[in-house]
Structures are given as structure tokens and as C-alpha cells.
N, CA, C and O atoms as a GROMACS GRO file, in nm:
protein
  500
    1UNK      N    1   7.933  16.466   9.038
    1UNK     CA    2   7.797  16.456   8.988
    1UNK      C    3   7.792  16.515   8.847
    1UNK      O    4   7.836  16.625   8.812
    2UNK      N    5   7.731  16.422   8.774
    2UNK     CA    6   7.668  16.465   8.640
    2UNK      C    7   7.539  16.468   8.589
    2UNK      O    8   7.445  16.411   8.645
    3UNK      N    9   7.525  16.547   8.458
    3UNK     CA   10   7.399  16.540   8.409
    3UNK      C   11   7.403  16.553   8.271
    3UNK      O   12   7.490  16.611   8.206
    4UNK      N   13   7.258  16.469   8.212
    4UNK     CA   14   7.287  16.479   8.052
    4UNK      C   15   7.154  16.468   8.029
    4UNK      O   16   7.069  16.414   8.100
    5UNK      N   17   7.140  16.537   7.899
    5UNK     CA   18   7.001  16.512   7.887
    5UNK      C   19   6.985  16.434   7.720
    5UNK      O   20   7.075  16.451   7.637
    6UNK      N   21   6.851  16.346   7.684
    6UNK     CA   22   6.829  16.265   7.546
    6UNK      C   23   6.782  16.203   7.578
    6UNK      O   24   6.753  16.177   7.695
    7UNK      N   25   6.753  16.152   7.475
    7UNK     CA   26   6.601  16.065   7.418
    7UNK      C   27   6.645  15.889   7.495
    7UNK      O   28   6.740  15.816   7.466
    8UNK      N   29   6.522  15.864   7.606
    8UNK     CA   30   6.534  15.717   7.586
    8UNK      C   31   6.536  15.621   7.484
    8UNK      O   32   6.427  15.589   7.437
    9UNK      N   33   6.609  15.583   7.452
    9UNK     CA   34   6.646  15.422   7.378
    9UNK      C   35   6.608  15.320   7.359
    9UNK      O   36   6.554  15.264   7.264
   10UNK      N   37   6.651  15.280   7.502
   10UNK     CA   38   6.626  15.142   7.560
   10UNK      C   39   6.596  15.102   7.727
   10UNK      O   40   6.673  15.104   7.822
   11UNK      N   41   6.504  15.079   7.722
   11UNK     CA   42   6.475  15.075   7.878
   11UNK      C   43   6.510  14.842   7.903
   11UNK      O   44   6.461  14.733   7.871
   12UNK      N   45   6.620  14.900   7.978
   12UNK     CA   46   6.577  14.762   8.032
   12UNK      C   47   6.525  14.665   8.177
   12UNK      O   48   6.538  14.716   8.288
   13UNK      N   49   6.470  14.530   8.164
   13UNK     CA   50   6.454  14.513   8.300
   13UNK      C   51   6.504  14.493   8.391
   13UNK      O   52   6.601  14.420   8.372
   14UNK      N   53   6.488  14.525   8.509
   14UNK     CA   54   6.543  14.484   8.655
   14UNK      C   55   6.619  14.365   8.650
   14UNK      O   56   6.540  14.277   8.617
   15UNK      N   57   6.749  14.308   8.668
   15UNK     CA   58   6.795  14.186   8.711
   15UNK      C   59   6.856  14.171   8.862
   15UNK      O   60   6.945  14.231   8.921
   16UNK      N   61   6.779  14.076   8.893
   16UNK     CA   62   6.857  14.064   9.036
   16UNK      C   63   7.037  13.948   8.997
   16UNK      O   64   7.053  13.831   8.961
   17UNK      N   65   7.113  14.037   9.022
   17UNK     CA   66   7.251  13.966   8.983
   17UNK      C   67   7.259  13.859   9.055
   17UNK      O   68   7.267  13.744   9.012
   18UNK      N   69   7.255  13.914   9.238
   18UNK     CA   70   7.344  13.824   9.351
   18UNK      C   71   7.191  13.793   9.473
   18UNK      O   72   7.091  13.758   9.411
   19UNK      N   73   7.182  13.798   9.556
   19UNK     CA   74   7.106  13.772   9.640
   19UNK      C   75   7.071  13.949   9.744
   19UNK      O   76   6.982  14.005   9.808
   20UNK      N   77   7.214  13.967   9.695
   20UNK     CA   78   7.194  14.163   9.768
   20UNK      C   79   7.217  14.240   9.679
   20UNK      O   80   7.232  14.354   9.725
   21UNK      N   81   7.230  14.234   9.540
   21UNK     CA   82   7.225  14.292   9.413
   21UNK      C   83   7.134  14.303   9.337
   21UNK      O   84   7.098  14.196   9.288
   22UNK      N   85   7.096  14.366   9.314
   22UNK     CA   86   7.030  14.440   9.172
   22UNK      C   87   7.039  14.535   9.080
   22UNK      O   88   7.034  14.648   9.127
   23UNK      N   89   7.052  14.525   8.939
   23UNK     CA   90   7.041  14.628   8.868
   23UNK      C   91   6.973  14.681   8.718
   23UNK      O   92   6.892  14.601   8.671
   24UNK      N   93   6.984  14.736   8.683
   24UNK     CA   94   6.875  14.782   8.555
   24UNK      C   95   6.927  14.865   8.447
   24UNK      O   96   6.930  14.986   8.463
   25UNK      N   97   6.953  14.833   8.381
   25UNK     CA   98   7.047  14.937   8.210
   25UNK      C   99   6.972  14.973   8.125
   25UNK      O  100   6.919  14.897   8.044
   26UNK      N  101   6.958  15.092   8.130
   26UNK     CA  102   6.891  15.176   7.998
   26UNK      C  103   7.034  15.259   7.915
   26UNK      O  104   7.154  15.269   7.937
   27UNK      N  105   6.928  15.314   7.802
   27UNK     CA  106   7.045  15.363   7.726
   27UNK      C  107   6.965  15.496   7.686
   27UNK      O  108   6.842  15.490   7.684
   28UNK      N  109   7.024  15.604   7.659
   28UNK     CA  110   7.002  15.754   7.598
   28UNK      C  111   7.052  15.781   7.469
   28UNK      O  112   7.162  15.728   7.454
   29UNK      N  113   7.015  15.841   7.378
   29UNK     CA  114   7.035  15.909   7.285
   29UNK      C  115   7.082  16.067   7.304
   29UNK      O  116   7.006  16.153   7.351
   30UNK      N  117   7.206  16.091   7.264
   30UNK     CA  118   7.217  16.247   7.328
   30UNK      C  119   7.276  16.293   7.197
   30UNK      O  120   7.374  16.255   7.132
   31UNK      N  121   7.142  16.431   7.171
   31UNK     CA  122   7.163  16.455   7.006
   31UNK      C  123   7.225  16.610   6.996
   31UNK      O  124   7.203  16.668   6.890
   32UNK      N  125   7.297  16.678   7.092
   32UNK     CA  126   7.338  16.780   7.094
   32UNK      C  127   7.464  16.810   7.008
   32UNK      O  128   7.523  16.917   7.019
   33UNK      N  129   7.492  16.740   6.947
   33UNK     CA  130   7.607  16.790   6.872
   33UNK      C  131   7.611  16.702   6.752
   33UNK      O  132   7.532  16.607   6.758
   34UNK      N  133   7.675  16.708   6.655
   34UNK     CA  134   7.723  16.667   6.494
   34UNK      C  135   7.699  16.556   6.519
   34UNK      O  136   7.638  16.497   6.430
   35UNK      N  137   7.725  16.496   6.613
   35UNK     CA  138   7.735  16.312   6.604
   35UNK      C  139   7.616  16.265   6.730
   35UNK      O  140   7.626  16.320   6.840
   36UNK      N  141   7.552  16.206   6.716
   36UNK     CA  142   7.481  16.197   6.818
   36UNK      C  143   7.539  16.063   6.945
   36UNK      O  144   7.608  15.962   6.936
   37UNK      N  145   7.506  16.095   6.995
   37UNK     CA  146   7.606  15.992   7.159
   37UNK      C  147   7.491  15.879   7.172
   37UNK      O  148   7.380  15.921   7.205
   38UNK      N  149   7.502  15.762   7.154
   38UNK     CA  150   7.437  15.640   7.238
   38UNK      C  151   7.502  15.612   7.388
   38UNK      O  152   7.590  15.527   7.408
   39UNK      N  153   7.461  15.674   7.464
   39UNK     CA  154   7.519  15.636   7.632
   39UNK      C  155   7.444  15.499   7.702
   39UNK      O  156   7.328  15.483   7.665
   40UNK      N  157   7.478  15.436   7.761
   40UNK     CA  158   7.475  15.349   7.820
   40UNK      C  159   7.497  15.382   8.005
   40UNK      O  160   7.598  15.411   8.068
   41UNK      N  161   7.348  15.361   8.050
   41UNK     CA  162   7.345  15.402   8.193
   41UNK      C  163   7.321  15.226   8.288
   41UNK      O  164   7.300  15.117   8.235
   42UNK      N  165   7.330  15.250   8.402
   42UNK     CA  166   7.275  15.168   8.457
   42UNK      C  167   7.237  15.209   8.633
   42UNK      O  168   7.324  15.257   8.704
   43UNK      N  169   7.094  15.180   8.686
   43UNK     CA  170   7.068  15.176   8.805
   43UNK      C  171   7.064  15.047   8.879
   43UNK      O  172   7.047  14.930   8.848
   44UNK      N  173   7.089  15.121   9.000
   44UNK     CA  174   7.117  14.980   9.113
   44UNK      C  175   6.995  15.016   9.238
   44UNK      O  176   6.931  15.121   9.248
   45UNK      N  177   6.986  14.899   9.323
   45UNK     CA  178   6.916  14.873   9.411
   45UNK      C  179   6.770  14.908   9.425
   45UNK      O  180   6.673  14.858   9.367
   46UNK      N  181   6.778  15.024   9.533
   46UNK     CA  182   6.630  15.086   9.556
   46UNK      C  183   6.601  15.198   9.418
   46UNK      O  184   6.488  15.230   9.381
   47UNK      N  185   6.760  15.256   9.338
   47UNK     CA  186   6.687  15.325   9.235
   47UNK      C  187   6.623  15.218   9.065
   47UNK      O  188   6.568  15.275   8.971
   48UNK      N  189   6.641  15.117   9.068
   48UNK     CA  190   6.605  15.061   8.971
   48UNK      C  191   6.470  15.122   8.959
   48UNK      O  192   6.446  15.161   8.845
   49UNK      N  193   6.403  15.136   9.021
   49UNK     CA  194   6.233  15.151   9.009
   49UNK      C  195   6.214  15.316   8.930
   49UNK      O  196   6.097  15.338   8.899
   50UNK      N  197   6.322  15.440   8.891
   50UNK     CA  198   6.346  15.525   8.875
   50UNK      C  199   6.248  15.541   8.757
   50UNK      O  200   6.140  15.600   8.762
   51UNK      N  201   6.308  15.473   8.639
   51UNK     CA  202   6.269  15.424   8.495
   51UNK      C  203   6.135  15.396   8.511
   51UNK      O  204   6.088  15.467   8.421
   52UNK      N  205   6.038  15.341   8.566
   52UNK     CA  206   5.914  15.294   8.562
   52UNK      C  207   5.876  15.386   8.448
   52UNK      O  208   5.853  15.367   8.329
   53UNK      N  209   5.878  15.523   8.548
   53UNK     CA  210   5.718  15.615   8.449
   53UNK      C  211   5.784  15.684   8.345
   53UNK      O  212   5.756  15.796   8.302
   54UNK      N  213   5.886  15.601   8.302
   54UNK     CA  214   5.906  15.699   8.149
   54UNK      C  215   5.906  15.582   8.040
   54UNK      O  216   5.929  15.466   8.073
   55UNK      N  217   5.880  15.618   7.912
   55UNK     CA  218   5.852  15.502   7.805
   55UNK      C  219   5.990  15.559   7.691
   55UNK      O  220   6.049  15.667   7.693
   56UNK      N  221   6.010  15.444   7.601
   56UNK     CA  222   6.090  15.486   7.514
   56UNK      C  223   6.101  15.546   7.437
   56UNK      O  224   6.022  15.494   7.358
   57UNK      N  225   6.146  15.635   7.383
   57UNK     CA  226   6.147  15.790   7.307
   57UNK      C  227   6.108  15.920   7.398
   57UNK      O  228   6.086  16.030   7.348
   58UNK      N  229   6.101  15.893   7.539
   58UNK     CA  230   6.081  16.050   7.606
   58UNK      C  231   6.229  16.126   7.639
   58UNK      O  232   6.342  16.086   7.669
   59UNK      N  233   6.189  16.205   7.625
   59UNK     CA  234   6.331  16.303   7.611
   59UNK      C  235   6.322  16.379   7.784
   59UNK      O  236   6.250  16.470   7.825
   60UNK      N  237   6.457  16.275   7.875
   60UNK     CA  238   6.468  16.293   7.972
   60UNK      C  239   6.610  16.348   8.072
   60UNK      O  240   6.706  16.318   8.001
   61UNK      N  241   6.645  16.390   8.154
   61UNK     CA  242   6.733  16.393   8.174
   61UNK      C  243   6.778  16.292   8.310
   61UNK      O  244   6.697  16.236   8.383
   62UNK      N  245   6.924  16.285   8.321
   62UNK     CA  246   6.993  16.183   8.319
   62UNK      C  247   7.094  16.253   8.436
   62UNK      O  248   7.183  16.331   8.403
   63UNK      N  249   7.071  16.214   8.577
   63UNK     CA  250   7.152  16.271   8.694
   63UNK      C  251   7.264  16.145   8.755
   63UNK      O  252   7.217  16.067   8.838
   64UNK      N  253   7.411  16.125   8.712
   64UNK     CA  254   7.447  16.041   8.724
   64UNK      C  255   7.616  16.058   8.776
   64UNK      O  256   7.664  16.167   8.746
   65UNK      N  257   7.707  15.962   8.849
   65UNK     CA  258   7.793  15.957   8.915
   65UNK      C  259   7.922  15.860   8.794
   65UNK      O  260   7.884  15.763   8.730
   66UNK      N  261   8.001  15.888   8.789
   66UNK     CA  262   8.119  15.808   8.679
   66UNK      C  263   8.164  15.719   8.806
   66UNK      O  264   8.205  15.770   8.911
   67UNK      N  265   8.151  15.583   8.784
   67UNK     CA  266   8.234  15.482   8.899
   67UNK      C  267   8.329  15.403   8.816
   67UNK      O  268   8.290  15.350   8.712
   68UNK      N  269   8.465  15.391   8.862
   68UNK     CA  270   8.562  15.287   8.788
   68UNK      C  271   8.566  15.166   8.897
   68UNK      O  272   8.492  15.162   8.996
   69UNK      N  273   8.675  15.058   8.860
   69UNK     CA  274   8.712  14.987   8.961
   69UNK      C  275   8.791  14.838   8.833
   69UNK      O  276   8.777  14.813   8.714
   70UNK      N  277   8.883  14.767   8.967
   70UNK     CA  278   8.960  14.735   8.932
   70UNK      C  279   8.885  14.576   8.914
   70UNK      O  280   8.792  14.536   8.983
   71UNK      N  281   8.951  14.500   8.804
   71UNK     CA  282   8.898  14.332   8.840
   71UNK      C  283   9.064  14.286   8.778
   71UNK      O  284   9.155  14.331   8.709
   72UNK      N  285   9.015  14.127   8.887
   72UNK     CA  286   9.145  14.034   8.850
   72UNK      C  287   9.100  13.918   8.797
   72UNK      O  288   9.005  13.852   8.840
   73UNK      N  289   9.164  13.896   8.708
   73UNK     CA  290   9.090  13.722   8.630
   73UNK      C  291   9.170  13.585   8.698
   73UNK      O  292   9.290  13.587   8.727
   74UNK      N  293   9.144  13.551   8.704
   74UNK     CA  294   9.171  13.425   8.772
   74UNK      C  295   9.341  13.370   8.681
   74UNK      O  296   9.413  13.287   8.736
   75UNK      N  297   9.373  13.419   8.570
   75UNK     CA  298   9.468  13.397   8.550
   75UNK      C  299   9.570  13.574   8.578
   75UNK      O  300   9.673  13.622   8.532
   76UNK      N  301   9.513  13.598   8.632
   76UNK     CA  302   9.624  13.694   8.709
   76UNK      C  303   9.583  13.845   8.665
   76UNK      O  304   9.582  13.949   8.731
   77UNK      N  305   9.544  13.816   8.509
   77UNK     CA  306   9.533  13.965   8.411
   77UNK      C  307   9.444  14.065   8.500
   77UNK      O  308   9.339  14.033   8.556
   78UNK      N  309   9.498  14.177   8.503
   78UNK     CA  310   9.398  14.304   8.570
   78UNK      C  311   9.328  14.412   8.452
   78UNK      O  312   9.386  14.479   8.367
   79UNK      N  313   9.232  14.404   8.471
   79UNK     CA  314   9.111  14.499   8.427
   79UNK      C  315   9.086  14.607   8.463
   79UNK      O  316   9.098  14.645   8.579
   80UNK      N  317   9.038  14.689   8.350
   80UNK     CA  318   8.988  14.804   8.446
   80UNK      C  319   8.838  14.834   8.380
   80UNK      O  320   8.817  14.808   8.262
   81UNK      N  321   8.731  14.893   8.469
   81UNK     CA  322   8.564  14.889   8.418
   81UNK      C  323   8.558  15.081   8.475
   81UNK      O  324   8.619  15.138   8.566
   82UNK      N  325   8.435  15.146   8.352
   82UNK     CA  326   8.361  15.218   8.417
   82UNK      C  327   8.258  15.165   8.410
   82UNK      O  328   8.227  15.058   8.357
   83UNK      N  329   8.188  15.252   8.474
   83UNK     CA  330   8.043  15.287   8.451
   83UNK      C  331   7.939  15.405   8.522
   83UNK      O  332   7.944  15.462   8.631
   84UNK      N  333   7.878  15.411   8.449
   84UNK     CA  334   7.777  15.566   8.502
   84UNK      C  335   7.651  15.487   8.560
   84UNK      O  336   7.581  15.396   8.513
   85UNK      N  337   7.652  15.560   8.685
   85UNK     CA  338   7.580  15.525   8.780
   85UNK      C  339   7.484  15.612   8.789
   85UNK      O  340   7.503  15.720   8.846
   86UNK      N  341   7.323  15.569   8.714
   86UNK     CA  342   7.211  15.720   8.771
   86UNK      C  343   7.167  15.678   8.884
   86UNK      O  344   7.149  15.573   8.944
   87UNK      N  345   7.150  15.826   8.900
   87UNK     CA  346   7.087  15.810   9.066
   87UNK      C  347   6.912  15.866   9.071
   87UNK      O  348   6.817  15.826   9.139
   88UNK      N  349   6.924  15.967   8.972
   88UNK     CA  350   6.807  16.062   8.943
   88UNK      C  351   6.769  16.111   8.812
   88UNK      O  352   6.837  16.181   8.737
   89UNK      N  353   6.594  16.044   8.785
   89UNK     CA  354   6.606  16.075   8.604
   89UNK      C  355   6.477  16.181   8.644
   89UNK      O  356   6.388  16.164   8.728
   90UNK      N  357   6.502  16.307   8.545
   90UNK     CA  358   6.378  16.400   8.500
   90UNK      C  359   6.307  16.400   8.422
   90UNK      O  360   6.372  16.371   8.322
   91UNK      N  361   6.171  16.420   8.385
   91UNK     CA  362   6.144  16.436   8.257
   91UNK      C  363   6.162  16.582   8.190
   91UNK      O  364   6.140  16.685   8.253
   92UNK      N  365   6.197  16.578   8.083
   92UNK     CA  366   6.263  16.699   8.025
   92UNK      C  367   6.106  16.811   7.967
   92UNK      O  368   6.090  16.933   7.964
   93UNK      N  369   6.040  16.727   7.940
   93UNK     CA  370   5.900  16.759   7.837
   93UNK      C  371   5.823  16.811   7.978
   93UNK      O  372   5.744  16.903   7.958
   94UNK      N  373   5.834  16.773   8.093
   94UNK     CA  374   5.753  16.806   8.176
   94UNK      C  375   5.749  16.947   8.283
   94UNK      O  376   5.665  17.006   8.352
   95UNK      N  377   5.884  16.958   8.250
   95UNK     CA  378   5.966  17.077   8.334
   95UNK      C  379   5.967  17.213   8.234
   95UNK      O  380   5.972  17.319   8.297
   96UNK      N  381   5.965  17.223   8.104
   96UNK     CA  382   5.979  17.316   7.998
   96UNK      C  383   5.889  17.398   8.016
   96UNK      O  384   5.785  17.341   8.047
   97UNK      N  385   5.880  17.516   8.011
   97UNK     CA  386   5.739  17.632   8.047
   97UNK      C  387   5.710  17.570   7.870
   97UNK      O  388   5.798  17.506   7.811
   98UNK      N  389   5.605  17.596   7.820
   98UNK     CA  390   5.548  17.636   7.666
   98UNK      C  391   5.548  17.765   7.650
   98UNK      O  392   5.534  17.862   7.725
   99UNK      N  393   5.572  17.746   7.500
   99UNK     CA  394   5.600  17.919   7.453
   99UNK      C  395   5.494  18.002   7.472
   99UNK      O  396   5.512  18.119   7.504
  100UNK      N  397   5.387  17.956   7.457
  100UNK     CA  398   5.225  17.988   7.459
  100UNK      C  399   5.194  18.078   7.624
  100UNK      O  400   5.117  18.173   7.633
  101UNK      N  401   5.268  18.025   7.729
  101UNK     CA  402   5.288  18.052   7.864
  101UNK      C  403   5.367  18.214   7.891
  101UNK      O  404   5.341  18.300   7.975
  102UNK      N  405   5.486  18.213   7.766
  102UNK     CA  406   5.583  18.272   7.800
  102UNK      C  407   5.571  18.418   7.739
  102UNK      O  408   5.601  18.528   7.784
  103UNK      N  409   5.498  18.364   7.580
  103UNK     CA  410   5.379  18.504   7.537
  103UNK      C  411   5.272  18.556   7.596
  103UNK      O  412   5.237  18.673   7.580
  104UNK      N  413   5.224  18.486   7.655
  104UNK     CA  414   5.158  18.557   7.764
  104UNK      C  415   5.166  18.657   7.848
  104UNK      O  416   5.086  18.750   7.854
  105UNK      N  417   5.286  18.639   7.933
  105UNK     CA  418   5.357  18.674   8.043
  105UNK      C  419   5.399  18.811   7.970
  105UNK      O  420   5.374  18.926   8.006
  106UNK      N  421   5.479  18.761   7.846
  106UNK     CA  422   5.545  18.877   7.800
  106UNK      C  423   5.455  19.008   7.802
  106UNK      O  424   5.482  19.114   7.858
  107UNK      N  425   5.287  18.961   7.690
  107UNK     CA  426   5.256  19.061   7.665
  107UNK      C  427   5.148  19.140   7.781
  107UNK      O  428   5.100  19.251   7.758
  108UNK      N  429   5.122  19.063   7.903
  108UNK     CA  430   5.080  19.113   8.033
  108UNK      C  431   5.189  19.214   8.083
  108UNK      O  432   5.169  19.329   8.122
  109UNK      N  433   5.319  19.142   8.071
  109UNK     CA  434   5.409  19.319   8.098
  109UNK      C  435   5.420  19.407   8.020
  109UNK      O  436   5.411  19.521   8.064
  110UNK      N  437   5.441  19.389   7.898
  110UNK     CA  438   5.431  19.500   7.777
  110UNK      C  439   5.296  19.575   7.822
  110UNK      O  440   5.314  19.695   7.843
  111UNK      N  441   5.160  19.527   7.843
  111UNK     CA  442   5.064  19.631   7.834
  111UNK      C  443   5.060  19.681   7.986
  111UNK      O  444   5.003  19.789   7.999
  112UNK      N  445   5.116  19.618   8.114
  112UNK     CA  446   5.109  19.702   8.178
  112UNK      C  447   5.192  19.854   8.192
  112UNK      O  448   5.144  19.959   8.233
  113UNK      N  449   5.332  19.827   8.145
  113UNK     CA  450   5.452  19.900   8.160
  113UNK      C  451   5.368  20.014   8.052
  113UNK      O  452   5.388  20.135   8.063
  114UNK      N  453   5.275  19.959   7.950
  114UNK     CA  454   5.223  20.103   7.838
  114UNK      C  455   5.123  20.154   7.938
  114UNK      O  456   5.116  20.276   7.954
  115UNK      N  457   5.056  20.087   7.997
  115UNK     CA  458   4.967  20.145   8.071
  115UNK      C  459   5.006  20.237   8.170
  115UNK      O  460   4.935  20.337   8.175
  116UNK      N  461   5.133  20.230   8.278
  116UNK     CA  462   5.193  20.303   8.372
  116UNK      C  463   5.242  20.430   8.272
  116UNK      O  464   5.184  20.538   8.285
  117UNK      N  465   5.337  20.417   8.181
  117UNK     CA  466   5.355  20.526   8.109
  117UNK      C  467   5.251  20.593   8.090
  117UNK      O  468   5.238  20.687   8.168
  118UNK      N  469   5.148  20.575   7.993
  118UNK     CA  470   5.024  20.679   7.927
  118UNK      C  471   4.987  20.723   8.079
  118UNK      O  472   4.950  20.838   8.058
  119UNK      N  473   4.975  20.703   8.205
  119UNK     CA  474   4.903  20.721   8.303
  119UNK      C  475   4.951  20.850   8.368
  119UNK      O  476   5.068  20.860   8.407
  120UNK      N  477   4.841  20.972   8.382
  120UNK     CA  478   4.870  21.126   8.454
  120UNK      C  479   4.922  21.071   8.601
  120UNK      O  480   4.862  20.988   8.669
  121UNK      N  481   5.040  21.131   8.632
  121UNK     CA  482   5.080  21.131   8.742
  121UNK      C  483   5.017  21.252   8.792
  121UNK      O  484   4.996  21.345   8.715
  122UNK      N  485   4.968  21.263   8.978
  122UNK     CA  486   4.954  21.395   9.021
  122UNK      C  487   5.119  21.444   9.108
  122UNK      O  488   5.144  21.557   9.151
  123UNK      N  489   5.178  21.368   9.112
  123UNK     CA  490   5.319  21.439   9.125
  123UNK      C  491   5.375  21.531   9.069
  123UNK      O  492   5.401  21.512   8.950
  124UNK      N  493   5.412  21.656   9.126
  124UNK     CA  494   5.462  21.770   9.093
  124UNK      C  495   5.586  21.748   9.018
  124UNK      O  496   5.608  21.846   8.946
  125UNK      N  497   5.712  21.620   9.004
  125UNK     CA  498   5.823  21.619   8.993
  125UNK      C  499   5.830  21.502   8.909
  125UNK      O  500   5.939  21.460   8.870
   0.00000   0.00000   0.00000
């Protein structure tokens, strides 16, 4: 199991391939380092519907499986394919506390911890 997180791309639609197949390819932007990564995902079956509630440019993360496998061409030649299989997408923007949240918090402990200090103990010790 993997995970990655970046900016949707490209959302694409559902294709039904075969009669018991289906699948759906989006792509990510992953800007964490010097070069930025264009990845190429794709969902199958019951998760195609995953993608619905996110639009292009939300910055999401990306829960996904590496699958290889072998093909033969009809003139004999053998192939070899990956592909990343998501299973589970997050939204990244939705899960983040805000800083606004986190100053808060902070300065509710700062004034209590001043408040316990300045405060007369009747303990002898």
C-alpha cells in the first residue's frame, strides 16, 4: 500500500471496457520536490465513483496499490505493464486543522498554565 498526495489534473470519465469491466484515469500533480511528478492513476469497478466529489485543482491525497502483469502479442513478443491502482482518495484541504484553530488552542494553554502558576497554593509543601 501506498500514498501520495497533489493537485488533481485531470479527472477522467468512467469507461466501461468489457461487459464486467470498468475503469476511470485521473492524473495528479505531485509538487514536493525540484521537479514536479505528473502521475497517472486509474480506478476500477465499484471504486470508479471515488473521484465524483472532487473537481480539478483540489489538492488531494491518493491511497493506491502498484499492479504489474505480463501480456503476449499475438506474434509471440512479451510485454510487461504497470499500473497504480487507487483504491481510496482524501481530500487534503479538508482534513488540515487551520492555523487560526491551532492559535487558539495554543494561547488557551499558555493562559491557563500562567494562571495555575500566579495561583496561592494552600499546600504546606
Amino acid at each position: 500500500m501506498f500514498n501520495i498526495t497533489g493537485n488533481l489534473k485531470v479527472k477522467g470519465a468512467s469507461q466501461q471496457v468489457s461487459e464486467k469491466f470498468k475503469k476511470r484515469e485521473f492524473v495528479i500533480t505531485e509538487n514536493t520536490t525540484q521537479y514536479p511528478q505528473v502521475i497517472s492513476f486509474q480506478l476500477t469497478q465499484d471504486k470508479c465513483s471515488l473521484l465524483d466529489n472532487f473537481n480539478e485543482g483540489s489538492e488531494i491525497k491518493v491511497f493506491f496499490n502498484l499492479r504489474g502483469r505480463e501480456w503476449k502479442s499475438p506474434q509471440g513478443e512479451i510485454k510487461f505493464f504497470n499500473s497504480l491502482e487507487a483504491w481510496k482518495i482524501e481530500s487534503v484541504s479538508a482534513n488540515a486543522p487551520s492555523s487560526s484553530n491551532n492559535n487558539d488552542v495554543e494561547s488557551e494553554i499558555t493562559e491557563t498554565f500562567i494562571s495555575n502558576v500566579n495561583s496561592v497554593d494552600d499546600l504546606p509543601f
